[in-house]
C-alpha positions in Angstrom: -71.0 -185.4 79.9 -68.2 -187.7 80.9 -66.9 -189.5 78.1 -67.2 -193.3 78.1 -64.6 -195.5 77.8 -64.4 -198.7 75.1 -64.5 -202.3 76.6 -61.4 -203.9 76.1 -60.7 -205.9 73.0 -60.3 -209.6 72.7 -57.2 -211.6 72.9 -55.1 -212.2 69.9 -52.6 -215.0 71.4 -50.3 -212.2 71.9 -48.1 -213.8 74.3 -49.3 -217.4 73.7 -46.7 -220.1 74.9 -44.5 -217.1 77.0 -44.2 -216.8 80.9 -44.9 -213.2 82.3 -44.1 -212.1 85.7 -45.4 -209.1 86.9 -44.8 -207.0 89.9 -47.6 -205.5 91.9 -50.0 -207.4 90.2 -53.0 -207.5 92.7 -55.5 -205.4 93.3 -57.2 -202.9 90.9 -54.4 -200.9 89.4 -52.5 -201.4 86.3 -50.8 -204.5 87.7 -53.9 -206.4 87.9 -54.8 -204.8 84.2 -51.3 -206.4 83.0 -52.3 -209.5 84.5 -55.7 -210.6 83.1 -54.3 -209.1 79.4 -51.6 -211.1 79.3 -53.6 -214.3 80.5 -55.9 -212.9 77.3 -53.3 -213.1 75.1 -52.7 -216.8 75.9 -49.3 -216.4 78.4 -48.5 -218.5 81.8 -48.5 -216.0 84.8 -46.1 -215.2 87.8 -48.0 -212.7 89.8 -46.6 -211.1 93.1 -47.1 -208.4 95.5 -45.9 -206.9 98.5 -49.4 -207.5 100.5 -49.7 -210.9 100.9 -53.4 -210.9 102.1 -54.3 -208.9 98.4 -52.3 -211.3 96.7 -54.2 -214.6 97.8 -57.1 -213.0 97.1 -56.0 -212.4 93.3 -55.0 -216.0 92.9 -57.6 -217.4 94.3 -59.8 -215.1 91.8 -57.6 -215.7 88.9 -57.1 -219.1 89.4 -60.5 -219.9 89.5 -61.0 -218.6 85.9 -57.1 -219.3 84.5 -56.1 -222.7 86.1 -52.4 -223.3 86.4 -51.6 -220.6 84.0 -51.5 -218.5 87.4 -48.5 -218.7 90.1 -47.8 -216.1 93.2 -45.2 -215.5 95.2 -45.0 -212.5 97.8 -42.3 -210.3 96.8 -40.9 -206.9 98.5 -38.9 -204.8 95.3 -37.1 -203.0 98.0 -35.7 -206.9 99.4 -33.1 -208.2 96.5 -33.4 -211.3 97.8 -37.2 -211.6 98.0 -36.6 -210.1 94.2 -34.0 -212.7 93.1 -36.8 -216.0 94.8 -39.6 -214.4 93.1 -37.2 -215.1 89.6 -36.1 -218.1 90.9 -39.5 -219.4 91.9 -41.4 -218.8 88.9 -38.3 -220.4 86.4 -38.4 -223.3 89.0 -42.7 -223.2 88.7 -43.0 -223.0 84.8 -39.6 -223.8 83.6 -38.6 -220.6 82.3 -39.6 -216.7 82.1 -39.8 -214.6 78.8 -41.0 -211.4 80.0 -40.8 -209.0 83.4 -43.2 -206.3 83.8 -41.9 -204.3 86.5 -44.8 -202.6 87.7 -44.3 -201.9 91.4 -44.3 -198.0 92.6 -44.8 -196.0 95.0 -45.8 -192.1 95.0 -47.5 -189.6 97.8 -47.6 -185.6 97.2 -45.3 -183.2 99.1 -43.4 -180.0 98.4 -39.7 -180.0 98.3 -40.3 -177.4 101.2 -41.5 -179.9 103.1 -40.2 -183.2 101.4 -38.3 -185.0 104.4 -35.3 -187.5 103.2 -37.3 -190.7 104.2 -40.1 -189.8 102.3 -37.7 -189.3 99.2 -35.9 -192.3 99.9 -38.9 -194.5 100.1 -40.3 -193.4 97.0 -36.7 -194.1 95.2 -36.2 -197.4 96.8 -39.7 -198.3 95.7 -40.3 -197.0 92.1 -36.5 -196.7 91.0 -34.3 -199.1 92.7 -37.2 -201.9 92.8 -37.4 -201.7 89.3 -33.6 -201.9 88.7 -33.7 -204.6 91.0 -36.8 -206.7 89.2 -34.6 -205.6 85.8 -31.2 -207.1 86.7 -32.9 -210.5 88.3 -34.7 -210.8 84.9 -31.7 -210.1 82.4 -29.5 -212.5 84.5 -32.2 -215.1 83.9 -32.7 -214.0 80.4 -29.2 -214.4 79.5 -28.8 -217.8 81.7 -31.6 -219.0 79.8 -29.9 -217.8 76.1 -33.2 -217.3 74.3 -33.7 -213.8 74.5 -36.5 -212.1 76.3 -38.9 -209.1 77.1 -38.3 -206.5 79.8 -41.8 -203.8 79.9 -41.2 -201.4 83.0 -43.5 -198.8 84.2 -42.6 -195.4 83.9 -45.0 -192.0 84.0 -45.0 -189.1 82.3 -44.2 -187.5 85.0 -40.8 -188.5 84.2 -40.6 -185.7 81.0 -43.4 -183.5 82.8 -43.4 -180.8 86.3 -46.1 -181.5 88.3 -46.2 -179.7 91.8 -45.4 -182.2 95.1 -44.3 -184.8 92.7 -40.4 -184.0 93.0 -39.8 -187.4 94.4 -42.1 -189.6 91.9 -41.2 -187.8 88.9 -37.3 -187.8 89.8 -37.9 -192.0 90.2 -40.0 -192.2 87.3 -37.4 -190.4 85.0 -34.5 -192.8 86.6 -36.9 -195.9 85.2 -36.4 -194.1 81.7 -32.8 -193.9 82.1 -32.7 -197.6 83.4 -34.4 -198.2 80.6 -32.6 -197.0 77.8 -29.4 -197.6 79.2 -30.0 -201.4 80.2 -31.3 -201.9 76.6 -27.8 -201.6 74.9 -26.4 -203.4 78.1 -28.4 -206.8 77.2 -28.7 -206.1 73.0 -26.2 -208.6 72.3 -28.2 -211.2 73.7 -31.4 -210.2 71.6 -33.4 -209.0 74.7 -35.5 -206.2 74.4 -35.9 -203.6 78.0 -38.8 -201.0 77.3 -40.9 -199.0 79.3 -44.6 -197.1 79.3 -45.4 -193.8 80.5 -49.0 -193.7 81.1 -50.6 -190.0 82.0 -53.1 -190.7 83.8 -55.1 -194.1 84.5 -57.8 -194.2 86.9 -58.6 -197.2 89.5 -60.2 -197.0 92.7 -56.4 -196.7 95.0 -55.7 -194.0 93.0 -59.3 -192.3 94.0 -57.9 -192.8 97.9 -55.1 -191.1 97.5 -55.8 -187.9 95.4 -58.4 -185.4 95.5 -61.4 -185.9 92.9 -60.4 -181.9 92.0 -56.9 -183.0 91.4 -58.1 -186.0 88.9 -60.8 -183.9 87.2 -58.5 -181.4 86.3 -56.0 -183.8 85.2 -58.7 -185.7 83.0 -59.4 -182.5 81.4 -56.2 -182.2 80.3 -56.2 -185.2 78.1 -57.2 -185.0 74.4 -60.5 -187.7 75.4 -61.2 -185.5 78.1 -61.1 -188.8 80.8 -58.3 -190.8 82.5 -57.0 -194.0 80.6 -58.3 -197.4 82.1 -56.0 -199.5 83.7 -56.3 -202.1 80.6 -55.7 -199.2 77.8 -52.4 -199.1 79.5 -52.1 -203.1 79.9 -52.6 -203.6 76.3 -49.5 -201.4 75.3 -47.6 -203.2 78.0 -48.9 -206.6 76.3 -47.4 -205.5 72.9 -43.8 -204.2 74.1 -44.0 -208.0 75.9 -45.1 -209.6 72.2 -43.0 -210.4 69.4 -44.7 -208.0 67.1 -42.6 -205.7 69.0 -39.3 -207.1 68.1 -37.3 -204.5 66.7 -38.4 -201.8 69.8 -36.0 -201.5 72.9 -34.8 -199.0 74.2 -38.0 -196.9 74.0 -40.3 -195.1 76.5 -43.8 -194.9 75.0 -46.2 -192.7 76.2 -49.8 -194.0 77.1 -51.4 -190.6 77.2 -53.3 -188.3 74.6 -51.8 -185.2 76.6 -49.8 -183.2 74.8 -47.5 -180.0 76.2 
């Protein structure tokens, strides 16, 4: 028997009174998860995404339900400038932002055999370099700002762990960690915290596209709950790196998973 998942919990106030902007946010993934916790836990939202169409859609949904605790912009992570006006337009929107959840990736499964250099590339430009560029656009603002703030961005686990035809996403994924860490101790002084997740495996419906239902079974079976994370098990850690109650954390990669090696 498949084993069922809780229902997420209620909102705590969490991030009550802070301004989250979050990358990838539409859809049915973990962005959109991010999105409806931290509007749960009482924060003002920037959401954006690269599909512009998907991203209306979600505003129009969220805003329907939040109000003007919702903003979107469009934003391309690959594009520095459409990274540096999606900063830009949120501060100029709500005033200010506190956190950045870097969420936007990109993966696909090929052997180094037959890896060619633009599928590499595009993968890296996505998942590593769009994250350092969402990263350095929200510490400048941070430290313009002089009031510290939260960086949360999204790593795997397939940063620490081989997985076949995942070369190019787990070689990105591990770069985020490095980021990560390293962009901490850059920003310290300034009493802003960088952090990132490593989720196993979360389930949504893109992710059912894109990968054989042999592939996710196996994967499930794997974990100690024998099933996949939901989107908003992951959110909620995200929500807490973002939160105050994690004030003395950066730095750190925490693993969202209940595989163990």
């Amino acid at each position: 028997m498949t084993p069922v998942p809780p229902g997420p919990p209620a909102g705590r106030d969490l991030l009550a009174g802070k301004v989250v902007v979050v990358t990838a946010a539409a859809g049915t993934g973990i962005g959109s998860a991010v999105v409806r916790r931290c509007l749960a836990e009482g924060a003002q939202v920037a959401i954006s995404d690269s599909h512009e169409r998907r991203l209306a859609a979600a505003h129009d949904e969220l805003a329907h339900e939040f109000g003007a605790r919702v903003w979107s912009q469009a934003c391309d992570v690959t594009v520095e400038e459409q990274v540096g006006a999606l900063i830009d337009g949120a501060v100029r929107h709500f005033g200010r932002i506190d956190v950045m959840v870097s969420n936007a990736g990109l993966g696909g499964t090929s052997s180094v055999l037959e890896m060619t250099d633009e599928q590499w590339s595009r993968v890296l430009d996505v998942t590593l370099n769009g994250t350092f560029r969402c990263t350095r656009a929200a510490l400048r603002q941070f430290v313009a700002q002089g009031r510290g703030g939260a960086v949360v961005n999204n790593a795997s686990v397939l940063g620490w762990r081989a997985q076949p035809g995942q070369a190019h996403y787990a070689a990105a994924k591990a770069g985020v960690m490095a980021l990560t860490r390293c962009a901490a101790l850059d920003v310290a002084e300034h009493g802003i915290r960088v952090n990132a997740v490593a989720p196993s495996l979360a389930t949504h419906p893109f992710l059912a596209k894109v990968t054989s239902e042999e592939l996710l079974a196996g994967l499930a079976s794997r974990e100690a709950f024998g099933r996949a994370a939901e989107p908003w098990e992951v959110a909620s850690v995200i929500a807490f790196l973002a939160s105050d109650y994690a004030s003395y954390l950066t730095g750190e990669v925490i693993s969202v998973s209940s595989q163990h090696p």
